[in-house]
N, C-alpha and C positions, 0 to 999 in steps of 0.2 A: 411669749416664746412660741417658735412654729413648731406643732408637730413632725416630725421626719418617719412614725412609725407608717404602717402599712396601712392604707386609704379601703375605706368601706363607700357600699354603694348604696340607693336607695331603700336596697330591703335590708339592708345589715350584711352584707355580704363582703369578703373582701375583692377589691377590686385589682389586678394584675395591672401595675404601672407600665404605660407604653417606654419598653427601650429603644433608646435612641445608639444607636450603631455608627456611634462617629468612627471609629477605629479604623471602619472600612473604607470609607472615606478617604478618611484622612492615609491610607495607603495607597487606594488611586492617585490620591495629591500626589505624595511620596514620586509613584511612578513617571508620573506623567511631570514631574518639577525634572526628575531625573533622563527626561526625555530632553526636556526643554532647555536644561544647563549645555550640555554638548552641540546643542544647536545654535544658541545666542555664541555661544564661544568659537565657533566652525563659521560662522555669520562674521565675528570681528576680524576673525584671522583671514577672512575672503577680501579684508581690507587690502590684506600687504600681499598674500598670495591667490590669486583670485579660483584657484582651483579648488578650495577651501567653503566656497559656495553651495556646491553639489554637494556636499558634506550636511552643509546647512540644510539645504531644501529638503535631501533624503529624510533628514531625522523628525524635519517639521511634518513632512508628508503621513511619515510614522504616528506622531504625534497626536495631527489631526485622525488619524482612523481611531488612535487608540479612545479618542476622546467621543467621536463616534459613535463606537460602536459600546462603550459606558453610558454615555446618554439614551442608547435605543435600550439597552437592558435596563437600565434606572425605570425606562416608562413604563416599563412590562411589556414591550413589544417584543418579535422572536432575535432582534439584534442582525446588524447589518450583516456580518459575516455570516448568520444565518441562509438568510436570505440569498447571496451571493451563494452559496453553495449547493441550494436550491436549484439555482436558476441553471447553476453550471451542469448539476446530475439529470435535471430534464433535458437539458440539449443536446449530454452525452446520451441519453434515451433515446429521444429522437435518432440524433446519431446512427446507432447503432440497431436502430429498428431501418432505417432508410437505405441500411445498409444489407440487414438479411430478408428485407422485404420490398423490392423495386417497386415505384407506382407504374403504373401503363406505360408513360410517357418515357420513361426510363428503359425500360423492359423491350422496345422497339427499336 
């Protein structure tokens, strides 16, 4: 018969069992199935009305970012929307330095 109690480690210690965090997951799943239903069904119905398409494509589009931007934070990276937000507050910097600061060429 297996043990189920609490696991020791080489000095006699007890050892803290790695948990596993399906839950989370499995409500990404959740999310992202609940992305995907509206889409396949927006897709069939582009059959008979083809305006019905953009409906599709919009939600897929969604989809894909949502999936995205779960895989970049799964790898521990800063995550795409990160990143994009990044890019967008330096060029509003830029921006608005280029704007209270003319270079020469400007200034002439």
């Amino acid at each position: 018969m297996a043990r189920t109690g609490p696991t020791r480690g080489a000095d006699g210690r007890f050892v803290a069992r790695e948990a596993t965090c399906t839950s989370a997951r499995s409500r990404r799943g959740v999310g992202q199935l609940a992305l995907l239903t509206p889409a396949i069904i927006f897709g069939l119905l582009g059959f008979a009305f083809p305006v019905c398409w953009v409906g599709a494509l919009v939600l897929m589009g969604i989809l894909w970012g949502a999936i995205a931007v779960t895989r970049q934070a799964a790898t521990g990276g800063k995550g795409v929307l990160g990143e994009v937000v990044d890019v967008v507050v330096h060029e509003a910097k830029d921006f608005a330095d280029s704007a209270t600061h003319p270079t020469e060429t400007e200034a002439r």
